[in-house]
PAMAR-155964 format. One record per residue: x, y negated, z of N, C-alpha, C, O, CB in turn; residue in one letter. Coordinates in steps of 0.1 Angstrom, whole numbers, padded with zeros to 4 digits, always signed. Last residue first. Glycine has a CB too. Example, Ala and Ser with C-alpha at 12.3 -4.5 7.8 and 13.67 -1.06 7.14 Angstrom:
+0128+0022+0071+0137+0011+0071+0129+0000+0079+0134-0011+0080+0141+0006+0057S;+0132+0057+0078+0123+0045+0078+0132+0033+0078+0142+0033+0085+0113+0045+0090A;
// end
This chain:
+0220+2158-0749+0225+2165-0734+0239+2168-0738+0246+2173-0729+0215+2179-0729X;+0203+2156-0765+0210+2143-0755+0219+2146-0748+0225+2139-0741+0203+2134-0746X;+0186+2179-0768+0195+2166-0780+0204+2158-0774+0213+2154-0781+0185+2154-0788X;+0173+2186-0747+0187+2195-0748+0197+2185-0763+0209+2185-0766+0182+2216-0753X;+0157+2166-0745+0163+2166-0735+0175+2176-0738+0186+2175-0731+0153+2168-0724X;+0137+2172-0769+0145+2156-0771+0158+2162-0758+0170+2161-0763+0131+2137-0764X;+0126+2200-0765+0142+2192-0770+0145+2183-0769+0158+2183-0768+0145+2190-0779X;+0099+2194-0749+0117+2195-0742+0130+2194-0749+0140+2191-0744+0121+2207-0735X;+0073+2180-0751+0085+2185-0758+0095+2182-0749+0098+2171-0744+0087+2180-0772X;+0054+2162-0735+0056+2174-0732+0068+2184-0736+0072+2193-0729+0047+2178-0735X;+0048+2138-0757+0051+2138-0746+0054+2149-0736+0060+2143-0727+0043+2134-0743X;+0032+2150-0774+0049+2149-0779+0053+2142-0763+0065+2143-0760+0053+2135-0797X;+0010+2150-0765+0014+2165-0768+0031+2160-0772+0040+2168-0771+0002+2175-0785X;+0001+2124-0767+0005+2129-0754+0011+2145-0753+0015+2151-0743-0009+2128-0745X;-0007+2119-0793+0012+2118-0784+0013+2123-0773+0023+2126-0768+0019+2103-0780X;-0031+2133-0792-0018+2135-0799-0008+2130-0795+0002+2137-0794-0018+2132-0809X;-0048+2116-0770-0041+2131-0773-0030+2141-0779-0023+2150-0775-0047+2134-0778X;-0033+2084-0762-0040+2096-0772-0035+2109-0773-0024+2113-0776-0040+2092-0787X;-0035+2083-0731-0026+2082-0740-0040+2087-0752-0051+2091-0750-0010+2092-0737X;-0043+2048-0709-0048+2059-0716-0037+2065-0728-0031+2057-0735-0062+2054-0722X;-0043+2038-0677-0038+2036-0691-0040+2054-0697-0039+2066-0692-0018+2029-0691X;-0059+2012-0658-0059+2025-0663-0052+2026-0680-0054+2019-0690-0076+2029-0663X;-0044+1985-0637-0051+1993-0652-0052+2007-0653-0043+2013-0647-0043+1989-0665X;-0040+1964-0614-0042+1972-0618-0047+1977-0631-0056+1971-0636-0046+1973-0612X;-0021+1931-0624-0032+1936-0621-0032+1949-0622-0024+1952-0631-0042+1931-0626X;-0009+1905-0639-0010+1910-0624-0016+1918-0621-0019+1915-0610-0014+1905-0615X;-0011+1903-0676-0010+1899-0664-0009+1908-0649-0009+1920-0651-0021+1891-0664X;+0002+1914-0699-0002+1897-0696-0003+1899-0682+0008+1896-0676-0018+1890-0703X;+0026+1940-0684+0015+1937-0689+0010+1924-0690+0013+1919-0679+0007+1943-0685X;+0044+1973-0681+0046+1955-0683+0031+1951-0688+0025+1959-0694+0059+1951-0698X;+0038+1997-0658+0038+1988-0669+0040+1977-0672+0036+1970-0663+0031+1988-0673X;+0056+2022-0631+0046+2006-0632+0052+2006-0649+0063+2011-0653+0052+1986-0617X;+0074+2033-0610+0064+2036-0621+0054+2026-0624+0044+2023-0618+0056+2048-0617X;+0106+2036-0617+0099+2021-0612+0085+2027-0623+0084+2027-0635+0111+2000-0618X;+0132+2054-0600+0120+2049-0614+0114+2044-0599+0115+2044-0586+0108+2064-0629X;+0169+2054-0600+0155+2052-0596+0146+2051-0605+0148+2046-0617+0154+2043-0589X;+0203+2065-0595+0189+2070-0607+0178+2066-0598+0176+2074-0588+0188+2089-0612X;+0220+2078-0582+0221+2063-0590+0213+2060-0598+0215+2052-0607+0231+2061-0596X;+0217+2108-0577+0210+2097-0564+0219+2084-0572+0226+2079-0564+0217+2101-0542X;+0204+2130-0595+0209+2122-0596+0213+2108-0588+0213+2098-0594+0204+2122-0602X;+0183+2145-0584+0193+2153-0589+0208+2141-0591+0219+2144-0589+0187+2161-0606X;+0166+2125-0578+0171+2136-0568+0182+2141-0571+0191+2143-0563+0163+2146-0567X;+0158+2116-0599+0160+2108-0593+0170+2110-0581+0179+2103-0576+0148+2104-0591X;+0149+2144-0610+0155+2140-0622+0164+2126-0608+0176+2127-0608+0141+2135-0639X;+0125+2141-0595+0135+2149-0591+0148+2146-0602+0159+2147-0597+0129+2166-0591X;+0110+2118-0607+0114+2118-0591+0124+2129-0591+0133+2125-0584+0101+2121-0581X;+0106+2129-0632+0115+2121-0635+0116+2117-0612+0127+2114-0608+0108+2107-0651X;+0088+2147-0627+0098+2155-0633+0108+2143-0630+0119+2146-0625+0096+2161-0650X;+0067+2133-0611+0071+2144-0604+0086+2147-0611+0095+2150-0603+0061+2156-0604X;+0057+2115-0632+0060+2108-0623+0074+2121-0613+0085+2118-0611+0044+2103-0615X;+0040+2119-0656+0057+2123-0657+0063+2120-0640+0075+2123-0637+0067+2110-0672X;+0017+2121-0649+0022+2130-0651+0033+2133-0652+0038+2144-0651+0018+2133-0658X;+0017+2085-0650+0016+2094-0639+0021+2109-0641+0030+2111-0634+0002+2094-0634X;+0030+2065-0667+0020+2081-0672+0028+2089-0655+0038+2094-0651+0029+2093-0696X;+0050+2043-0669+0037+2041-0659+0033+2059-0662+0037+2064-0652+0021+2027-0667X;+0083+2037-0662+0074+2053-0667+0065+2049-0658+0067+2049-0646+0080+2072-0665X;+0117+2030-0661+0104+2028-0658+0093+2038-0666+0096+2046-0675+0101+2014-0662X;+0148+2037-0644+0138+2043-0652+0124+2037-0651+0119+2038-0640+0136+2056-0650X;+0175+2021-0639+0168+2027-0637+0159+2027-0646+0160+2020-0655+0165+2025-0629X;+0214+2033-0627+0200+2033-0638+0185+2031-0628+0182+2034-0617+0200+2054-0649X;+0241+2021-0624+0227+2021-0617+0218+2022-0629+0217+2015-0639+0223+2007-0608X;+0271+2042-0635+0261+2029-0635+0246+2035-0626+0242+2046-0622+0255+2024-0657X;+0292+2063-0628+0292+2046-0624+0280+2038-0623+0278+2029-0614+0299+2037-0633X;+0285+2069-0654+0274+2082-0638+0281+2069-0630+0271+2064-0625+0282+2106-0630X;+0281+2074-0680+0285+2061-0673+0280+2067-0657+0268+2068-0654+0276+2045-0679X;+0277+2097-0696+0287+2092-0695+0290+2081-0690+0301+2077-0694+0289+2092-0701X;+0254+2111-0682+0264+2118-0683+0279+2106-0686+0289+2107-0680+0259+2129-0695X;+0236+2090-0682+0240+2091-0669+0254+2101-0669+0262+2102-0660+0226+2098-0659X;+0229+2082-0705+0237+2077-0704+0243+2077-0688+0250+2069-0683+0234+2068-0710X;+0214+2115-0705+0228+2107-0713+0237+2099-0713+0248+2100-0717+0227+2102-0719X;+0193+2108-0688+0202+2116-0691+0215+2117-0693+0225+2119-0685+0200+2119-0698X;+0184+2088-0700+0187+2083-0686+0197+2094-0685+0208+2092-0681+0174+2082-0674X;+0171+2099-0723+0181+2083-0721+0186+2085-0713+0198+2084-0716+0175+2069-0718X;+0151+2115-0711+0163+2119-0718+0176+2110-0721+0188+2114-0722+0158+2123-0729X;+0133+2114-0694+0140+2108-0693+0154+2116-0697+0163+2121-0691+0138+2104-0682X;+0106+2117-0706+0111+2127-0698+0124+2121-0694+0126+2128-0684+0111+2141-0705X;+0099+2081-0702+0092+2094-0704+0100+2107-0699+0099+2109-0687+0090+2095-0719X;+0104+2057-0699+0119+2068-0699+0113+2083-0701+0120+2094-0701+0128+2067-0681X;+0100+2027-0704+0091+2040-0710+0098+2050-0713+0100+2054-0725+0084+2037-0721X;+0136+2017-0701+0118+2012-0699+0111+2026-0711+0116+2031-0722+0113+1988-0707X;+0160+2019-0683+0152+2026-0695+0136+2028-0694+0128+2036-0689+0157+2040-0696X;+0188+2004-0679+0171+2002-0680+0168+2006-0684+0168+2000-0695+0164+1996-0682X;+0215+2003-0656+0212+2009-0676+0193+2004-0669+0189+2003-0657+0218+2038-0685X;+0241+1982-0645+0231+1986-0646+0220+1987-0663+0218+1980-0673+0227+1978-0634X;+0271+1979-0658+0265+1981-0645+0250+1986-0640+0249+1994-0630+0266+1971-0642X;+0287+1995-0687+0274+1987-0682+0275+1990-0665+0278+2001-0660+0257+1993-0692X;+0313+1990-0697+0310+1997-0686+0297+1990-0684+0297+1978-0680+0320+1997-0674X;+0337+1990-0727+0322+1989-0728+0317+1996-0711+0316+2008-0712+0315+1999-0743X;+0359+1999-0735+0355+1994-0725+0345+1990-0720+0344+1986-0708+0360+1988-0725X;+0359+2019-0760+0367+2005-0760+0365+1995-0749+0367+1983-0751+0364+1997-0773X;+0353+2038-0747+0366+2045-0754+0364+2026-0755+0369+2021-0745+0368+2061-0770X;+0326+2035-0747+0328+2035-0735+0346+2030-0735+0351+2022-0727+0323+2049-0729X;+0318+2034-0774+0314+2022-0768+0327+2024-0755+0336+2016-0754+0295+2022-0763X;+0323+2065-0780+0327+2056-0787+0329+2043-0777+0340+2042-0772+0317+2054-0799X;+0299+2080-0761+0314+2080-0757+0324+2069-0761+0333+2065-0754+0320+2092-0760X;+0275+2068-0778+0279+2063-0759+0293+2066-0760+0301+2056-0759+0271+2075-0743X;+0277+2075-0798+0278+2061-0799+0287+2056-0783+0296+2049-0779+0260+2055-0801X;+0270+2096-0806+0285+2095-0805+0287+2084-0803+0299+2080-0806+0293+2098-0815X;+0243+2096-0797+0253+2107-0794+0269+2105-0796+0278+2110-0789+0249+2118-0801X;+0233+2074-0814+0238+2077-0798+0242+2082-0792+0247+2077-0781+0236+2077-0792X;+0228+2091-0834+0241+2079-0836+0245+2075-0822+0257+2072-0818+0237+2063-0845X;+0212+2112-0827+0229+2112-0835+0233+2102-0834+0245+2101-0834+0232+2116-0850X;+0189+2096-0820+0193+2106-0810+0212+2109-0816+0222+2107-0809+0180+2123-0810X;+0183+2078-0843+0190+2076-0839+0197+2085-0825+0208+2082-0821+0185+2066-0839X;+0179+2105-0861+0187+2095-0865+0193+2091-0854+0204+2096-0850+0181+2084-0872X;+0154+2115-0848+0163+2122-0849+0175+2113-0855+0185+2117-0848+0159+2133-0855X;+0140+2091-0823+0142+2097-0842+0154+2109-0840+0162+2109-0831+0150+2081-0856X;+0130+2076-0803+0138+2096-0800+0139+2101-0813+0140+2113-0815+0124+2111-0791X;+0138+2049-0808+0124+2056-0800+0134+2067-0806+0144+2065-0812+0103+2055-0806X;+0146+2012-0791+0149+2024-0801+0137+2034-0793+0131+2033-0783+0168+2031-0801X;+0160+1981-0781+0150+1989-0782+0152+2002-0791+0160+2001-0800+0140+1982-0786X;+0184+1962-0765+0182+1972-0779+0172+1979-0775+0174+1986-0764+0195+1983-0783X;+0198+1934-0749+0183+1947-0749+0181+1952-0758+0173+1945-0764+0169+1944-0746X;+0228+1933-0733+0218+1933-0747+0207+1938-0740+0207+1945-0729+0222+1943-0763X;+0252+1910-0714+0241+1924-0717+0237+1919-0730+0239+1909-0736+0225+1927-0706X;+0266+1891-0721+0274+1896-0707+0261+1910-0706+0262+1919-0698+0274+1880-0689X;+0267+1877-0743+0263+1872-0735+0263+1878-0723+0260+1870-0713+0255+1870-0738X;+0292+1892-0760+0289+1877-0757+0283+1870-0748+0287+1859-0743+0284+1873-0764X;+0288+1924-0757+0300+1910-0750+0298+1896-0749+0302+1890-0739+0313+1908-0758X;+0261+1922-0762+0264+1924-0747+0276+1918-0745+0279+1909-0736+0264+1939-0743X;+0262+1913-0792+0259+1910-0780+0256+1906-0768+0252+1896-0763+0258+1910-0780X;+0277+1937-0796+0280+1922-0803+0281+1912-0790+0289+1906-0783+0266+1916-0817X;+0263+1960-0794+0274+1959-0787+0281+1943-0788+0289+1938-0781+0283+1971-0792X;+0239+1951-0809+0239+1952-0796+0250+1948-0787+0250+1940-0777+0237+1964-0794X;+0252+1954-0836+0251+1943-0831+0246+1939-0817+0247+1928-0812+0246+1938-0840X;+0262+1985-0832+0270+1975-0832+0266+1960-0830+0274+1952-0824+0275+1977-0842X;+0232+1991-0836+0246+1992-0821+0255+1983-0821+0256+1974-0813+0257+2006-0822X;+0225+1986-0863+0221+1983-0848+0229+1979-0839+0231+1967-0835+0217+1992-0842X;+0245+2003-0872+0247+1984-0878+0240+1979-0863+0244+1971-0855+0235+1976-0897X;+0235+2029-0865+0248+2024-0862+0247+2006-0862+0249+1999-0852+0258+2030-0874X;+0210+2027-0879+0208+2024-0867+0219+2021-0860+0218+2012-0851+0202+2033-0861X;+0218+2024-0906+0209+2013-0902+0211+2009-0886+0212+1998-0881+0194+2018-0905X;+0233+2050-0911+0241+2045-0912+0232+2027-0900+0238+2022-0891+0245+2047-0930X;+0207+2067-0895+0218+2067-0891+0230+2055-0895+0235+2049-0885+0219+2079-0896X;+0175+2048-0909+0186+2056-0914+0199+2058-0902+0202+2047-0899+0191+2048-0928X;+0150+2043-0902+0158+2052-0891+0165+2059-0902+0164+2071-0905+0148+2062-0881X;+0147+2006-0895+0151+2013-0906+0157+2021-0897+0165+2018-0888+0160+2007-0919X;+0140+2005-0867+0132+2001-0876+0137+2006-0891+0128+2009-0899+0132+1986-0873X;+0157+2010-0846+0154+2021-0854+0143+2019-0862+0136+2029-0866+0152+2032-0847X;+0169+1992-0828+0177+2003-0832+0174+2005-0845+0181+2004-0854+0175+2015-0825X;+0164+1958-0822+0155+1967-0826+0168+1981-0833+0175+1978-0843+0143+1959-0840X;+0178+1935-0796+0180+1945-0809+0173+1957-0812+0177+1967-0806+0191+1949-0809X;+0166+1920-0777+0178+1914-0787+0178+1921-0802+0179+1917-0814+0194+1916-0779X;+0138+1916-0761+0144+1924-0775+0156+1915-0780+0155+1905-0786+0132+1925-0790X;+0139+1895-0731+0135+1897-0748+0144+1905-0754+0156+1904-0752+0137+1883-0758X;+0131+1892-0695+0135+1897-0707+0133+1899-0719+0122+1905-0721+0136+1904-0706X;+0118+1869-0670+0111+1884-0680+0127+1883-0688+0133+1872-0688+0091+1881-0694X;+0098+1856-0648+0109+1861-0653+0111+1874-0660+0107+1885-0656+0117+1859-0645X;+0067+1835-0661+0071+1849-0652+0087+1852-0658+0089+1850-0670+0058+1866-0655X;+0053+1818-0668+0064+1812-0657+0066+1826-0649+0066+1828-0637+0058+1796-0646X;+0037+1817-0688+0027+1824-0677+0038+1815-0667+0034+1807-0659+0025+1847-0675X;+0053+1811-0710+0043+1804-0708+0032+1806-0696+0022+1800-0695+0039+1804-0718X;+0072+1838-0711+0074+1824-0707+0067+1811-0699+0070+1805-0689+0075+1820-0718X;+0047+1858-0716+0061+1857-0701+0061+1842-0702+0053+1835-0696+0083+1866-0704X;+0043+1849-0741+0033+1845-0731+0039+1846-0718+0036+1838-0710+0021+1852-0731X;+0069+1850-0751+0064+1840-0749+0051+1839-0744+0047+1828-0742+0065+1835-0756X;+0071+1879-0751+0080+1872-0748+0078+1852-0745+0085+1845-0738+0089+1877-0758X;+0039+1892-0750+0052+1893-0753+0060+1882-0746+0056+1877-0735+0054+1892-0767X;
// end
């Protein structure tokens, strides 16, 4: 994590803001908002969140909301962008910004390259965060890897 980065002397980034640890809607809003808190203050946030149905709705009205009080990110990051429904979204309403996508699962590599295509302010970066430097094999479990394949998340966002 965040302190073995440190302590390795690699430049890295920290979680400012967990979305969806309580995935109530009203929970994940308070989120946002303290994201949004943050990005003014320190000039970005890093808000983490996963495809709940909660929070897919609060982000849905969240992006246009944010934008309506000036909110312009320059560059969006969507680490583990899987089908890249994030990227989607916030490409529909900031198409200004540089996104990019990270996604080690080789399988996704082809959808999210044309997704790259369709989009030319849109790059992925297929690589993992990890302690250290090195090649790995990464393995899913079966079972997520089947939620890995689902296409609603992508008409939710859309």
């Amino acid at each position: 994590g965040d302190s073995l980065a440190a302590k390795m002397g690699v430049t890295h980034i920290a979680r400012d803001v967990f979305l969806d640890d309580d995935m109530s809607e009203a929970a994940v809003a308070r989120q946002l908002a303290e994201a949004e808190r943050i990005a003014r203050k320190q000039g970005y946030a890093v808000a983490i969140g996963h495809p709940h149905p909660a929070t897919i709705a609060v982000l849905k009205r969240w992006l246009p909301e944010v934008k309506a009080r000036g909110f312009a990110p320059r560059h969006i990051l969507d680490v583990g962008a899987n089908v890249g429904a994030w990227t989607r979204s916030a490409a529909s309403v900031y198409p200004e910004a540089q996104i990019t996508m990270v996604e080690p699962q080789q399988h996704l590599v082809a959808p999210l390259t044309q997704l790259c295509q369709e989009l030319p302010h849109v790059n992925l970066r297929s690589v993992a965060a990890g302690a250290s430097f090195e090649q790995r094999d990464l393995h899913v479990r079966a079972q997520r890897r089947r939620l890995l394949h689902q296409q609603p998340l992508l008409q939710e966002l859309s």
